[in-house]
DRENLUMBA-633294 format. One record per residue (C-alpha): residue number from 1; chain; residue in one letter; y, z, x. Coordinates in nm, 4 decimals. Example, Ala and Ser with C-alpha at 12.3 -4.5 7.8 and 13.67 -1.06 7.14 Angstrom:
BEGIN
<rec 1,"A","A",<-0.4500,0.7800,1.2300>>;
<rec 2,"A","S",<-0.1060,0.7140,1.3670>>;
***
This chain:
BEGIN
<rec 1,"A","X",<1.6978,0.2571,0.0342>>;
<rec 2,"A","X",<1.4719,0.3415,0.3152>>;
<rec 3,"A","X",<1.1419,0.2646,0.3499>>;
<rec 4,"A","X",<0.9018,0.4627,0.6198>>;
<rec 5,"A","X",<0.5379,0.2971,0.6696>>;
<rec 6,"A","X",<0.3469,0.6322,0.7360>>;
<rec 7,"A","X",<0.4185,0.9881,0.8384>>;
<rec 8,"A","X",<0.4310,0.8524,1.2274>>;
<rec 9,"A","X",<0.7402,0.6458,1.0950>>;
<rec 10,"A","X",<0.9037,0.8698,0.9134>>;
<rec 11,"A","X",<0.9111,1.1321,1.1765>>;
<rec 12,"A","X",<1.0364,0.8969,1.4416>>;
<rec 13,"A","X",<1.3099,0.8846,1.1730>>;
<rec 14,"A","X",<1.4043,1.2276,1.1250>>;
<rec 15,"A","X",<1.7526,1.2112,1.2809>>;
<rec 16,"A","X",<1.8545,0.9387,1.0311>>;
<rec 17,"A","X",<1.7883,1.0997,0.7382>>;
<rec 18,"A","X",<2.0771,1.2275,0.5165>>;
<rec 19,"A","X",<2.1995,1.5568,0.5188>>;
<rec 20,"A","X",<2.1086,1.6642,0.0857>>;
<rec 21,"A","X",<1.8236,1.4748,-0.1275>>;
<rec 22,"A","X",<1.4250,1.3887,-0.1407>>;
<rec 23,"A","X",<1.1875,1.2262,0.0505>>;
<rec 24,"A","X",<0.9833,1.0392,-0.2139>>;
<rec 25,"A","X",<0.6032,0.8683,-0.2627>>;
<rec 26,"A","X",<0.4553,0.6276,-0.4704>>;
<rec 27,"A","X",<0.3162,0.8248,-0.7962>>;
<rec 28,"A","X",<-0.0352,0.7753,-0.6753>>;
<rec 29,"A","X",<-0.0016,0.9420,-0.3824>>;
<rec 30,"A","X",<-0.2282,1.2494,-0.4074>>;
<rec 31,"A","X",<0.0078,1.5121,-0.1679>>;
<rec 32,"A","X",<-0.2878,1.7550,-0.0839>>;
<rec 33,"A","X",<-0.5089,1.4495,0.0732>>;
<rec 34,"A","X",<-0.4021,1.4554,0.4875>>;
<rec 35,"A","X",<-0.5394,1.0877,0.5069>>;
<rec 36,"A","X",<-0.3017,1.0075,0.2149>>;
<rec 37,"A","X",<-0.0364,1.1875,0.3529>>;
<rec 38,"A","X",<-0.0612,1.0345,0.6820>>;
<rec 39,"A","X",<-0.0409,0.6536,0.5539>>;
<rec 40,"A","X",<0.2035,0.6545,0.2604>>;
<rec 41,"A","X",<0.5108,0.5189,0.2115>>;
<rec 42,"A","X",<0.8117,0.7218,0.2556>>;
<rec 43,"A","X",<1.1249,0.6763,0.0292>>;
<rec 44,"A","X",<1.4693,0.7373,0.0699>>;
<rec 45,"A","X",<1.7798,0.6954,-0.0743>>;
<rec 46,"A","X",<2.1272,0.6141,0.0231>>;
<rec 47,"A","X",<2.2761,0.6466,-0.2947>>;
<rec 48,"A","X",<2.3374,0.8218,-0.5964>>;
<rec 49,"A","X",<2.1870,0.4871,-0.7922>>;
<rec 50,"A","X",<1.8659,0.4674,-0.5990>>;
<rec 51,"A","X",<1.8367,0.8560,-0.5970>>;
<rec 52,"A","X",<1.7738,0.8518,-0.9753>>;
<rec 53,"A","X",<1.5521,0.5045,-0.9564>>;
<rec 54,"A","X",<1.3341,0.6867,-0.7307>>;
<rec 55,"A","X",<1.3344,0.9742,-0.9852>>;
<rec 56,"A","X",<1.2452,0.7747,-1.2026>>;
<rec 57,"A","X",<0.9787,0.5885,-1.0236>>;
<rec 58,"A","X",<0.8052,0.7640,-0.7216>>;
<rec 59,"A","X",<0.7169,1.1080,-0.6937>>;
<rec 60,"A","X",<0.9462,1.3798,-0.4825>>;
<rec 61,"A","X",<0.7351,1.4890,-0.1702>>;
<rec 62,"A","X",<1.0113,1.7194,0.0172>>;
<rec 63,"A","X",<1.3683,1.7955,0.0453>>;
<rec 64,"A","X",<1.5318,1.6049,0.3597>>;
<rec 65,"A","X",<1.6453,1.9051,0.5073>>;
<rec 66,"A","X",<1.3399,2.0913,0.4932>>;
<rec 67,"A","X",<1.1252,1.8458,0.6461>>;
<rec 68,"A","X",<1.3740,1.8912,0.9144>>;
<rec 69,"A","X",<1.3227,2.2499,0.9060>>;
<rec 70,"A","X",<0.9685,2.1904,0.9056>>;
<rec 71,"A","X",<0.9547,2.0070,1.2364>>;
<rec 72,"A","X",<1.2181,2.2814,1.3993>>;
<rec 73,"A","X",<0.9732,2.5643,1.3260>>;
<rec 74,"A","X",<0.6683,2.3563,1.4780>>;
<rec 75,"A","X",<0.8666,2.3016,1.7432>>;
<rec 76,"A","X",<0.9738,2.6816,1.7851>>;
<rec 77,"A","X",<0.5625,2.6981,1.8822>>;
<rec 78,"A","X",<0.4445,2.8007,2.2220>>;
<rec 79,"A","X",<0.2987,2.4356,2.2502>>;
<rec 80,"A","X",<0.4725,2.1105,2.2063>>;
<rec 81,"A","X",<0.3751,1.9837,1.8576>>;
<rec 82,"A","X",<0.2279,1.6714,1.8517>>;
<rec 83,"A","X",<0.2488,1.4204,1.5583>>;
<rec 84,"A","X",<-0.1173,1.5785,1.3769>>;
<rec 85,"A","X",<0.0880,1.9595,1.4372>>;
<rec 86,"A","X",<0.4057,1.8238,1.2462>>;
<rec 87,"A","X",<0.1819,1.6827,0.9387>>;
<rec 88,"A","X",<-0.0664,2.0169,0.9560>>;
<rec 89,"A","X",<0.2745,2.1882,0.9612>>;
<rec 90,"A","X",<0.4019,1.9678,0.6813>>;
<rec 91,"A","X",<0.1081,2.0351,0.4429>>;
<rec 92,"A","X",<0.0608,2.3648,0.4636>>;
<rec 93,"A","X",<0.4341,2.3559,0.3456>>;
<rec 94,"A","X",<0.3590,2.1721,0.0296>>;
<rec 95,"A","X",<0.0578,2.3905,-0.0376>>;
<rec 96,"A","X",<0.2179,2.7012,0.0200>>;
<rec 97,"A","X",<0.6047,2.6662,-0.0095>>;
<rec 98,"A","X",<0.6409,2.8219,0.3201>>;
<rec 99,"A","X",<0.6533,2.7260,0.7001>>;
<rec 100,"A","X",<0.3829,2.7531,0.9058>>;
<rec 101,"A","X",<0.4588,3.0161,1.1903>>;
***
């Protein structure tokens, strides 16, 4: 499993992550709070087994592929995104189950 300390982290990690499954957080972690957000622990798995412990366990934040997709549509922007653009982008995702454009 893969651990991230903050967004900052995971984002720096975007090109490792694998091609189907979730990005998880702790259970606490209140997904509409940007401060939260920001400073939580991102979870990964690299296996079937610790998929369904983190199920289990944490709390799904977004599918690896669309947090990709998130980041290529900030990026599609007329100015380059910075890391507070890619986590404005990112929540207004979760809130609204759409990209930013």
């Amino acid at each position: 499993m893969k651990v991230y300390n903050g967004f900052s982290e995971l984002m720096l990690n975007l090109d490792r992550l694998p091609v189907v499954g979730w990005i998880f957080v702790d259970s606490t972690v209140d997904r509409t709070s940007r401060g939260v957000v920001d400073s939580a622990f991102f979870y990964v798995a690299e296996d079937d087994s610790e998929e369904i412990a983190l199920e289990n366990t944490k709390r799904t934040f977004v599918e690896c592929p669309t947090m990709l997709d998130i980041k290529s549509v900030a990026d599609r922007g007329k100015t380059k995104p910075d890391l507070n653009k890619y986590l404005e982008a990112t929540m207004y995702y979760l809130e609204n189950d759409d990209f930013q454009g």
